[in-house]
C-alpha positions in Angstrom: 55.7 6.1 7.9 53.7 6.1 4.7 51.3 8.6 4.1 47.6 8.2 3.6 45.7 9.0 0.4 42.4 9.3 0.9 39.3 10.3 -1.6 36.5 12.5 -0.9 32.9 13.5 -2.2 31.6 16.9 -2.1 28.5 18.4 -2.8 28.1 17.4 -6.4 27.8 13.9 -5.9 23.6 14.9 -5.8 24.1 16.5 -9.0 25.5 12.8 -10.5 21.8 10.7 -9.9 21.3 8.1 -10.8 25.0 7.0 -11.8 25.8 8.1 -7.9 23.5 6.4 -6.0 25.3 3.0 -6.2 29.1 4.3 -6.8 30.8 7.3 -5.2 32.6 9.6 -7.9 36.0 8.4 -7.1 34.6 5.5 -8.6 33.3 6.1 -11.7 35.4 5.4 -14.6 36.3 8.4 -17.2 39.5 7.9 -19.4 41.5 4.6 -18.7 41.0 4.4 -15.0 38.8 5.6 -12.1 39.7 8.3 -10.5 40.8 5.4 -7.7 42.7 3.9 -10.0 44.3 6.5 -11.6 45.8 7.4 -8.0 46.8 4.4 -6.9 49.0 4.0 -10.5 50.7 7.4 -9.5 51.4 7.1 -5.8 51.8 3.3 -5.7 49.7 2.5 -3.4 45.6 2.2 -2.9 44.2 5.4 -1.5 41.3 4.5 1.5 37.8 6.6 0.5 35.3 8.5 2.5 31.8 8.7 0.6 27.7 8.5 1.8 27.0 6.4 4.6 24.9 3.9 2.4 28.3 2.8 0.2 30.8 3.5 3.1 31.2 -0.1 3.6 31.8 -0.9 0.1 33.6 2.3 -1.6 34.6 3.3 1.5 36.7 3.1 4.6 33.7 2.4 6.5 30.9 4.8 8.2 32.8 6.1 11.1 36.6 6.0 9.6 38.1 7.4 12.2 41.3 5.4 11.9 42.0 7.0 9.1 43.7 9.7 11.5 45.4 7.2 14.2 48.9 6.9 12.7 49.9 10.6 13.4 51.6 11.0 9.8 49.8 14.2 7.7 46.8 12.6 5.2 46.4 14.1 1.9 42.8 14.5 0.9 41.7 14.6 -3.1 38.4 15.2 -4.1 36.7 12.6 -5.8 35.8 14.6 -8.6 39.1 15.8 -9.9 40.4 13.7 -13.4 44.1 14.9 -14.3 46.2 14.3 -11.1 48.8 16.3 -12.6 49.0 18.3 -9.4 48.9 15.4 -6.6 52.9 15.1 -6.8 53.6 18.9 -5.8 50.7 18.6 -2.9 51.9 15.1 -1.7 55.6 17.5 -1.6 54.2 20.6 0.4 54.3 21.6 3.8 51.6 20.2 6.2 48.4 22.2 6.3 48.0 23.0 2.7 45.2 23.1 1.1 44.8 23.3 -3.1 41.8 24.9 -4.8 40.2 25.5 -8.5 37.4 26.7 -10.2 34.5 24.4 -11.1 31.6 25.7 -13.0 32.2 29.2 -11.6 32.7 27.9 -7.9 35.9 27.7 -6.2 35.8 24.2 -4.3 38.6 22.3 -2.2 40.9 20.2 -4.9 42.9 18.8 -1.9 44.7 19.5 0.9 47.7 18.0 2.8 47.2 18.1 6.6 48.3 17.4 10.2 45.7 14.3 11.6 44.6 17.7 14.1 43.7 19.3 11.4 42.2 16.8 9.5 39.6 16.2 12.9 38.5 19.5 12.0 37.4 19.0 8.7 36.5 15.1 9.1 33.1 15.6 9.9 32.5 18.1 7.1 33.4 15.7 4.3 31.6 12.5 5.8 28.7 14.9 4.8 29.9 16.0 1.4 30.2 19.4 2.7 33.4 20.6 0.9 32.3 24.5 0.9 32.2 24.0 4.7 35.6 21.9 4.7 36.9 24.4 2.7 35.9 27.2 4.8 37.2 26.0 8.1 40.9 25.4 5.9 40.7 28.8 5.4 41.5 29.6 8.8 44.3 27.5 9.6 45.9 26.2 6.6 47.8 27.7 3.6 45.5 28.2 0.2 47.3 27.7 -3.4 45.0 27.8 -6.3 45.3 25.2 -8.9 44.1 25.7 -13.0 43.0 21.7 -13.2 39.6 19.8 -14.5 36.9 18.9 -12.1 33.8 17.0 -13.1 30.8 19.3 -12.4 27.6 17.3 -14.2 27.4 13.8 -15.1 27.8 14.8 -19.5 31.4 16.1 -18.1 32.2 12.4 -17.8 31.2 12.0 -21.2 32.8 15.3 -22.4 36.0 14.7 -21.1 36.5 10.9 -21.7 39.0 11.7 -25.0 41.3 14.3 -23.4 41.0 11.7 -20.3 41.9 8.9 -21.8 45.6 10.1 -23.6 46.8 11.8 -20.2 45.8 8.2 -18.7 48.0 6.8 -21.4 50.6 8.9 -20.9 50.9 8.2 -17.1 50.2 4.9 -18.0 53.7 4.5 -19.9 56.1 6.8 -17.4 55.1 4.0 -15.2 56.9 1.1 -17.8 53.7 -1.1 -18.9 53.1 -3.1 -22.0 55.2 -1.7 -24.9 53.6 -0.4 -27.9 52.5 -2.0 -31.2 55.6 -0.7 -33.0 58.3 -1.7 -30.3 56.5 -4.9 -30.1 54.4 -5.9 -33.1 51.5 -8.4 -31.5 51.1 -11.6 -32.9 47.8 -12.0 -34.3 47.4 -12.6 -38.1 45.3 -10.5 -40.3 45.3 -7.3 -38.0 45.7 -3.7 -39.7 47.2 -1.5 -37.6 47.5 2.6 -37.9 49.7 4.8 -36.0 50.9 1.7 -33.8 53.0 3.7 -31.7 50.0 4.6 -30.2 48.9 1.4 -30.1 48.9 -0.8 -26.8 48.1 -4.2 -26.2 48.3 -6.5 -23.3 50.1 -10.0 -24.0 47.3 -12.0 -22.8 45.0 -10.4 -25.5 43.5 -12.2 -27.9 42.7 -10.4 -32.1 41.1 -12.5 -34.2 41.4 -10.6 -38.0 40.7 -9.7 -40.0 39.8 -5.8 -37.5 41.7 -2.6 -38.0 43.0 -0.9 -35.2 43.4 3.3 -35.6 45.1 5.4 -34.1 45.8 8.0 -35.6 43.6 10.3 -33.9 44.2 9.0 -30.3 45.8 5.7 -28.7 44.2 2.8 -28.3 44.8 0.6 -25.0 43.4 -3.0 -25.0 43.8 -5.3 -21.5 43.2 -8.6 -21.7 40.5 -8.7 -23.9 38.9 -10.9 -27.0 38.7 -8.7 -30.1 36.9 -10.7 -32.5 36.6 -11.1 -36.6 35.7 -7.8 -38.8 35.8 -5.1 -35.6 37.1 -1.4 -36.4 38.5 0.7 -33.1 39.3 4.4 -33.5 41.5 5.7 -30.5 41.6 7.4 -28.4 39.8 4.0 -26.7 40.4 2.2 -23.4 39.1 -1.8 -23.3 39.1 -3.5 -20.4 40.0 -7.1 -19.2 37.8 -9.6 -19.6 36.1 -7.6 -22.3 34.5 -9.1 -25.8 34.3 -6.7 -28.7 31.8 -8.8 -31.0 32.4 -7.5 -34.7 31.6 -4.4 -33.3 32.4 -0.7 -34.9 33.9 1.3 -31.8 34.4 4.8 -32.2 36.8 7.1 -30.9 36.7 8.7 -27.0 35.3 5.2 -26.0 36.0 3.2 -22.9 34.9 0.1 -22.1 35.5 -1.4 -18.6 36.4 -4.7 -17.4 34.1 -7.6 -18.7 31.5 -6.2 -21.2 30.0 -7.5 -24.4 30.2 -5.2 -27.2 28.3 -4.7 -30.6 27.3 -3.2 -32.8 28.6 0.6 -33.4 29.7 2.8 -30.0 30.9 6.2 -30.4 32.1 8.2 -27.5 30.6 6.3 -24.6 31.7 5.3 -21.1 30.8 1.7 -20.1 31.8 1.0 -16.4 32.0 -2.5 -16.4 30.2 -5.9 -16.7 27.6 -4.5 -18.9 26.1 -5.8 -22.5 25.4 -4.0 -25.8 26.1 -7.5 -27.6 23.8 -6.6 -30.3 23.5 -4.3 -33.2 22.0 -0.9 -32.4 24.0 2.4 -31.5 25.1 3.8 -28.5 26.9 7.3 -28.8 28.0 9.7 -26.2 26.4 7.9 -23.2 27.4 6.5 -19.7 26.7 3.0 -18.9 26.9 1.9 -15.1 27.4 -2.0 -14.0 24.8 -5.0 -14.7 23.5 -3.4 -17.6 21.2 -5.1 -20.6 20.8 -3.8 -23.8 18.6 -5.7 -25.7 19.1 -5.9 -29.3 18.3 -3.1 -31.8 18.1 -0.9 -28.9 19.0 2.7 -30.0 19.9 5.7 -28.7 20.1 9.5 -30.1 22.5 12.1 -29.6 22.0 14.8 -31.4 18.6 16.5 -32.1 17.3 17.2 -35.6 17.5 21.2 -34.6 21.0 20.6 -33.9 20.5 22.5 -30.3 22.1 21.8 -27.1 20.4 18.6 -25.1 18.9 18.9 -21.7 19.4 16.8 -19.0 17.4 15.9 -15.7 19.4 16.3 -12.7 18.7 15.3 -9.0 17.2 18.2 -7.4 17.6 20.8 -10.3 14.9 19.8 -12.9 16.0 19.9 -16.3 19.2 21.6 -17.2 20.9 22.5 -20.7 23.5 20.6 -20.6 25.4 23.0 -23.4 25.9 20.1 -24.9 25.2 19.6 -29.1 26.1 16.0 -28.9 24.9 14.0 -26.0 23.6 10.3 -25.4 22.3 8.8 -22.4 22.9 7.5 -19.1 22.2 4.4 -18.2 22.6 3.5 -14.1 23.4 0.3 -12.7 21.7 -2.6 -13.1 19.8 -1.4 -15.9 18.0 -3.6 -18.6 16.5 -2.6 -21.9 14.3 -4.5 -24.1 14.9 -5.5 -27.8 14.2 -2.4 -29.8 14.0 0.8 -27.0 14.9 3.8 -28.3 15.5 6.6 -26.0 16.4 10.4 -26.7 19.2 12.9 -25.9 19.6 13.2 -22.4 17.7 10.1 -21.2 18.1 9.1 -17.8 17.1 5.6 -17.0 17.2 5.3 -13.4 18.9 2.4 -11.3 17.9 -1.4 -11.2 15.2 -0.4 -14.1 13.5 -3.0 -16.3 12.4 -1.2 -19.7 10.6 -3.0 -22.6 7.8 -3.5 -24.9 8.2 0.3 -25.7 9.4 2.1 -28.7 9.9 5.3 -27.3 11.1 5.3 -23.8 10.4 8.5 -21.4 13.2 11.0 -21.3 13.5 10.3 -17.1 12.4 6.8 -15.8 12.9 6.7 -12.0 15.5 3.8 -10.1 13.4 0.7 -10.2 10.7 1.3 -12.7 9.3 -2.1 -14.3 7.1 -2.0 -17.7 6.9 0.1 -21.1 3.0 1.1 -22.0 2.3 1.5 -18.0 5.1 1.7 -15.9 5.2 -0.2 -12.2 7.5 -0.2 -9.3 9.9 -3.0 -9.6 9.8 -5.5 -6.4 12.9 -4.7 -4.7 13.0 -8.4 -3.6 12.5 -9.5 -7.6 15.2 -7.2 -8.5 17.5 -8.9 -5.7 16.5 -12.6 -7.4 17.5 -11.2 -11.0 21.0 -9.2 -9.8 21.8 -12.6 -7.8 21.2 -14.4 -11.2 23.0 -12.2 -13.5 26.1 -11.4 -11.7 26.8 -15.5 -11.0 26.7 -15.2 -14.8 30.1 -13.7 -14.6 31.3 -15.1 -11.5 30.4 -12.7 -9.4 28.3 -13.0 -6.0 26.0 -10.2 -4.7 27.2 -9.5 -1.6 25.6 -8.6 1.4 26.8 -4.8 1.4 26.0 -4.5 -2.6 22.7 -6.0 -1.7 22.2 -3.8 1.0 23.1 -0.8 -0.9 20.3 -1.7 -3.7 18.0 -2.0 -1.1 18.8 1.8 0.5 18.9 3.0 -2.9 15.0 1.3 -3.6 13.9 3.3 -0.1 15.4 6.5 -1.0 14.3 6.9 -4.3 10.3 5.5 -3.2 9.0 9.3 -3.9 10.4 9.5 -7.5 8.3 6.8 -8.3 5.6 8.2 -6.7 4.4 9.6 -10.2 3.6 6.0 -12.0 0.6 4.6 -12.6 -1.6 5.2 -9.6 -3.3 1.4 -10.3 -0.1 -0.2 -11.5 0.9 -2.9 -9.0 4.7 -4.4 -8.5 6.0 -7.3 -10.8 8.2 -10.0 -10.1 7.4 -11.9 -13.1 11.0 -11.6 -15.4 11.4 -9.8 -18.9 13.8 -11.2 -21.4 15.8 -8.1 -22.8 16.9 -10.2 -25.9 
C-alpha cells in the first residue's frame, strides 16, 4: 500500500501576510517549483495538504481530513516551509515513528516525521492549528528525533533570498528525473538565438524564441516551459519561466522565476512571480514577490536598495517592522493586486491582498488587503472586488470558483481591523480604475 505524503503549516505561516492569507506555504513558489511540486517530482506522486481552515478546501485535503489516517499505512509529514527535499528520501526509508528536526532562525522546529496512523492522531490536531512546537513536543515522547542541517523559510524576503540557490537544486532534481535535454545535446530550433553556457540551458519543445534574444547561462541555468520569448529579450540564469508565459522584449535578470501565464517587461532582477500576473510594461521590478492576479501598470517602479546602502525593513503580521538584514530587497505584492501607471513603492513595501493602488507617486510602505485609492485611501467593496477577479481571471480562462471566492471573502473579514486606520470619511468604491 502506497504511502501518504502529506504537507503541513506551522507557526510561521502568520509571519508570511499578506502573501499567506490566500495560499498556504506549501504553495508558494521559490526556485522552479512549489514546495508541492517539488515533492510530487521526487516521490511520484501528489502529496494531500493540511493548512488554515479558510483554504482547506482549496490547498487542502479539506477542514476535517481525517481520512487522511484511514488506510493504516505510516504517513510521512513535511513541513510546508522546508525548500531542498534533499532529506525526504532517507525519512520516506526510516522506521515508523521518526521524526526529523532543524534549526530555523535559532528555533528548532519539526522538518518531518514518518509515523504509525496512531501516532499521527496524536499530533493531527496540533497541525490543523499550525502548532508545530506542540506537534513537535508530543513527538518527543513517543517517536525517535534525528536532527537534519537543511533550509527552512523563516520570513517572507527568505523566498526572495533563496530563489538562486533554489532554483539550480530544482534543476538538478529536475534532470535525475529525465526531462527535456539541454540546449547543447539538443540545439532548439529557433533562428537568431544567442546562446551562452547551453548546457545549462533548458527548453521545452513546445516553446516558442523569436530572435534575435540572448539566453546566459553562464552564472546559473535557465529553464523555459512552454513559453513565448519574444524579439530583443536578454535572460540571465539562474531563471525558471513558466508555461503559458510571454516575456515581451523584456531584460530578465538572474535568480528570477516566473510562473505559469505571466506577461513580462521591462527589466526583472531577482523576483518571484507566482503566476498569472502582468508587469507587461517598462518599469523595474527587482528582488520582490508577486502573488496571482496581479497588475502592474506601466512605468510602475519599485526600489531595492536604499541610498544609505542599509539593511531594509519589512512589516510583518503581528511583529511591526522588522530588519529584514537584508541590503537588497524589493517588494511584495499579494494576490490580486493592481498598481496604477507610474507607482513607485520603496524597499520593503507591502501591498496587501485584492488592493487597487493609483493616481499616487509614492505609495505607503504598508497598504492593508483591500485598500482602494492613492491621495485618500478607502476600503475596496468586497463585492466590487469579486466583479473585477471574475472579469480578469475569464481573461485567462480561468473561472473564480466558489471556494477561491469564498476565500477572498474570509480574507476581506479578517483583515477589516487593518483597515481600520484609513480615512475616517472615506467611503467604499466600486467604480473601476484602469492600471494601464
Amino acid at each position: 500500500m502506497a504511502e501518504l505524503l502529506v504537507l503541513f503549516e506551522d507557526e510561521a505561516a502568520g509571519r508570511f501576510v499578506p502573501l499567506s492569507y490566500t495560499r498556504p506555504l506549501y504553495d508558494m513558489r521559490c526556485g522552479v517549483f512549489t514546495l508541492r511540486e517539488r515533492a510530487a517530482l521526487l516521490c511520484g506522486s501528489a502529496p494531500a495538504g493540511i493548512c488554515r481552515a479558510h483554504l482547506a478546501s482549496v490547498h487542502g485535503a479539506g477542514r476535517w481530513p481525517l481520512e487522511l489516517l484511514a488506510s493504516g499505512a505510516p504517513l510521512t509529514l513535511v513541513n510546508g516551509r522546508a525548500l531542498d527535499l534533499a532529506w525526504l528520501p532517507a525519512l520516506r526509508a526510516a522506521a515508523p515513528n521518526t521524526a526529523f528536526v532543524t534549526d530555523a532562525g535559532g528555533a528548532e522546529i519539526m522538518l518531518g516525521a514518518r509515523l504509525t496512523p496512531g501516532l499521527a492522531s496524536a499530533v493531527f490536531a496540533a497541525l490543523l492549528g499550525q502548532q508545530g512546537a506542540a506537534a513537535l513536543h508530543e513527538l518527543r515522547r513517543f517517536a525517535r528525533i534525528v536532527t537534519v542541517a537543511t533550509t527552512v523559510l523563516t520570513n517572507p524576503w527568505d523566498l526572495i533570498v533563496a530563489n538562486g540557490a533554489q532554483i539550480v537544486r530544482d534543476v538538478a532534481l529536475w534532470r535525475e528525473h529525465g526531462l527535456w535535454p539541454s540546449a547543447a545535446e539538443q540545439r532548439p530550433p529557433h533562428d537568431g538565438v544567442v546562446l551562452h553556457a547551453a548546457e545549462r540551458i533548458f527548453i521545452h519543445p513546445a516553446a516558442r524564441l523569436d530572435g534575435p534574444l540572448v539566453l546566459d547561462a553562464r552564472d546559473g541555468p535557465i529553464v523555459i516551459d512552454a513559453a513565448h520569448i519574444e524579439p530583443f529579450s536578454v535572460i540571465h540564469g539562474p531563471c525558471a519561466i513558466g508555461p503559458g508565459t510571454i516575456v515581451a522584449s523584456a531584460r530578465v535578470r538572474g535568480e528570477t522565476t516566473l510562473g505559469p501565464v505571466c506577461r513580462i517587461g521591462g527589466e526583472v532582477e531577482a523576483s518571484i512571480v507566482q503566476g498569472y500576473s502582468n508587469k507587461h510594461h517598462d518599469g523595474f521590478l527587482g528582488h520582490a514577490y508577486l502573488g496571482e492576479w496581479v497588475n502592474i501598470g506601466a512605468m510602475t517602479t519599485n526600489s531595492d536598495l536604499k541610498n544609505t546602502y542599509g539593511t531594509i525593513r519589512v512589516a510583518l503580521g503581528g511583529a511591526g517592522q522588522v530588519d529584514s538584514g537584508v541590503l537588497k530587497l524589493g517588494c511584495f505584492l499579494a494576490d490580486h493586486v493592481k498598481l496604477g501607471i507610474g507607482v513607485h513603492l520603496n524597499g520593503g513595501a507591502m501591498v496587501g491582498t485584492g488592493s487597487n493602488i493609483f493616481g499616487v507617486h509614492f505609495a505607503p510602505k504598508t497598504i492593508p488587503p483591500f485598500t482602494w485609492g492613492g491621495e485618500v485611501f478607502r476600503e475596496y467593496r468586497i463585492d466590487a472586488m469579486v466583479d473585477v477577479t471574475r472579469r480578469v481571471m475569464a481573461r485567462r480562462r480561468q473561472t473564480l470558483s466558489a471556494p477561491l471566492e469564498a476565500i477572498l471573502r474570509d480574507v476581506f473579514v479578517m483583515t477589516r481591523g487593518d483597515r481600520a486606520r484609513l480615512a475616517a470619511d472615506a467611503r467604499p468604491v466600486a467604480a473601476l480604475e484602469s492600471g494601464g
